[in-house]
N, C-alpha and C positions, 0 to 999 in steps of 0.2 A: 546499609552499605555506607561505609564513610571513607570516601577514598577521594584524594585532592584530580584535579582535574585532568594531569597528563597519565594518573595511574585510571583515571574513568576513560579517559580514550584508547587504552590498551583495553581493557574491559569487551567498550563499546564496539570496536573494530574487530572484535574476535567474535560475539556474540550478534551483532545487529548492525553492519556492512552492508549484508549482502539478506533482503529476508524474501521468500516467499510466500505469498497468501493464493489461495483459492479462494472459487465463490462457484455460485450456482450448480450444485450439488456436485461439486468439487470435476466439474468440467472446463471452468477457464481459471489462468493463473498467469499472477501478475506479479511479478520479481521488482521488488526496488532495491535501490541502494541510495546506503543511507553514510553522509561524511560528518561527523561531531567534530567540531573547531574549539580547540582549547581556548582559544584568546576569548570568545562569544559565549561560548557555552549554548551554540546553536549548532542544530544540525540542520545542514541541507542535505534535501534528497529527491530521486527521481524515479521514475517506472519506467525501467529500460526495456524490460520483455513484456510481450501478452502471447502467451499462448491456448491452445485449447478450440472451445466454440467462442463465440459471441451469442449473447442473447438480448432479445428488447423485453421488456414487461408487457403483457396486456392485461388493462386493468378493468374488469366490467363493475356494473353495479353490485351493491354489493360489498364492493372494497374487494370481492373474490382478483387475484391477481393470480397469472402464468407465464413461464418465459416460452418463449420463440426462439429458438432456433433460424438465425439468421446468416451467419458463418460459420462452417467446421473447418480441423485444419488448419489454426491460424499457428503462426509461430511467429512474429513478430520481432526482430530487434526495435526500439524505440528510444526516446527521450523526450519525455515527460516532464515536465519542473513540478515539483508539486514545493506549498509553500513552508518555509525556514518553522522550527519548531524551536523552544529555548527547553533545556536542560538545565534545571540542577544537580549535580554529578554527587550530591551527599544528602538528594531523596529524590532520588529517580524511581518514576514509575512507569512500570513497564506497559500495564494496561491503556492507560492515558496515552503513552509514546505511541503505539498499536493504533487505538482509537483515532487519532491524528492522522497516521497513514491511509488506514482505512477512506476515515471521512473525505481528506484529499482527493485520494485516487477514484473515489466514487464520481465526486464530482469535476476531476480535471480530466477523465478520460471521456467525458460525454461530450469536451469540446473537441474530438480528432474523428480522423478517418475511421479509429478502430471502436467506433462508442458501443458499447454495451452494456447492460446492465451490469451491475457486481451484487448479487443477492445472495446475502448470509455469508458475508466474506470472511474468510481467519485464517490464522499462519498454518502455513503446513509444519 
């Protein structure tokens, strides 16, 4: 893809705004939205919804791990910051972009009210 930066934020705002992921056997989900800034070539973005269950992990010896069911029912509005990512807009990867959100929202939703685990998270 080689497309100059304000033709990459027409792109990016049609395709990756607004994305959802599941996790835990596609029982909770968590919507971010995502803003790409021409001038930076960063995108900031947030986790506005959770819905679904919530679960904690328990991890016995072993390494063997299970989630718990700890909340059903949720449906959440929120705002979440998770932290600025930088774009190259003429080798952007989509994987890597994914993996950032992921990794974030794993670890920025265990600091709120709503913490749960996110296990085997990906886009819907």
């Amino acid at each position: 893809m080689n497309l100059n930066k304000v033709e990459f934020k027409q792109f990016f705002d049609i395709g990756y705004q607004e994305i959802t992921f599941t996790a835990n056997n596609e029982e909770t989900f968590i919507s971010i939205i995502s803003n790409y800034s021409v001038p930076s070539s960063m995108v900031s973005s947030a986790i506005f919804r959770i819905s679904g269950k919530l679960f904690e992990e328990n991890i016995s010896w072993f390494f063997f791990s299970e989630l718990v069911e700890i909340e059903s029912d949720v449906n959440a509005n929120v705002f979440i910051e998770l932290e600025r990512f930088e774009i190259d807009p003429e080798d952007f990867d989509e994987e890597e972009f994914f993996q950032h959100l992921i990794d974030e929202a794993t670890e920025k939703i265990q600091e709120t009210d709503l913490c749960t685990t996110l296990k085997d998270m990906e886009v819907v």
